[in-house]
Residue, then its C-alpha position, 0 to 999 in steps of 0.5 A: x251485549x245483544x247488539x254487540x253480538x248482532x253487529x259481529x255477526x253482521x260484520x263477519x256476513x258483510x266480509x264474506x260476500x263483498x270482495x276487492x282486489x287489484x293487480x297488473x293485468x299485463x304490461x306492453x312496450x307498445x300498442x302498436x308495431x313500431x322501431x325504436x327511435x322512429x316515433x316522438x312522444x306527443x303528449x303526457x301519459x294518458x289513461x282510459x277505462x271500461x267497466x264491466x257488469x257481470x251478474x252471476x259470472x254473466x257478462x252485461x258490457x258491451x261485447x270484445x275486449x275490455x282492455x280494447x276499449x279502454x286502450x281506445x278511451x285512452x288514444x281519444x285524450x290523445x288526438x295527435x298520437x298513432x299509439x302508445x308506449x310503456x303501457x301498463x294494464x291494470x284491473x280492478x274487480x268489487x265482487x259482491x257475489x251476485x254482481x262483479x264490477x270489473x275496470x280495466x284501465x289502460x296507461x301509456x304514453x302517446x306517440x307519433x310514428x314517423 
């Protein structure tokens, strides 16, 4: 009964320090200004990510906007595209107190201005 114990106890501590969560960060029509009907679509919808460290609420990624930079990842799978439609915007966070993970991930559809 004494391990049992243990493992409880060390069960609880374990689900009170790590934490996961996942949700919309933000939807847009498109990345950038266009009308409608004056772009074709150039491809499948693609997606880029970009993670960042923090230690202690301290962010160790790369300066500017996480959701800039997966955007960016996600036009480099498109080459022939201006932009992108029907975006959505997601964020994944793994806190583990001391050290958060955070993966931003920008999807669309890539297109083509005319």
């Amino acid at each position: 009964m004494n391990k049992l114990t243990k493992l409880s106890a060390l069960a609880l501590v374990a689900t009170t320090l790590v934490g996961c969560i996942t949700g919309p960060a933000g939807f847009v029509d498109k990345s950038i200004p266009m009308e409608q009907g004056k772009y074709a679509v150039v491809g499948e919808e693609v997606s880029g990510d970009d993670t960042q460290l923090m230690l202690l609420g301290i962010g160790l990624a790369l300066p500017g906007s996480a959701q800039r930079r997966a955007l960016s990842d996600a036009m480099s799978k498109a080459p022939n595209a201006d932009g992108l439609i029907s975006m959505a915007i997601d964020q994944q966070i793994i806190d583990l107190k001391v050290l958060q993970l955070i993966t931003t991930r920008v999807t669309g559809t890539p297109v083509k201005t005319k």
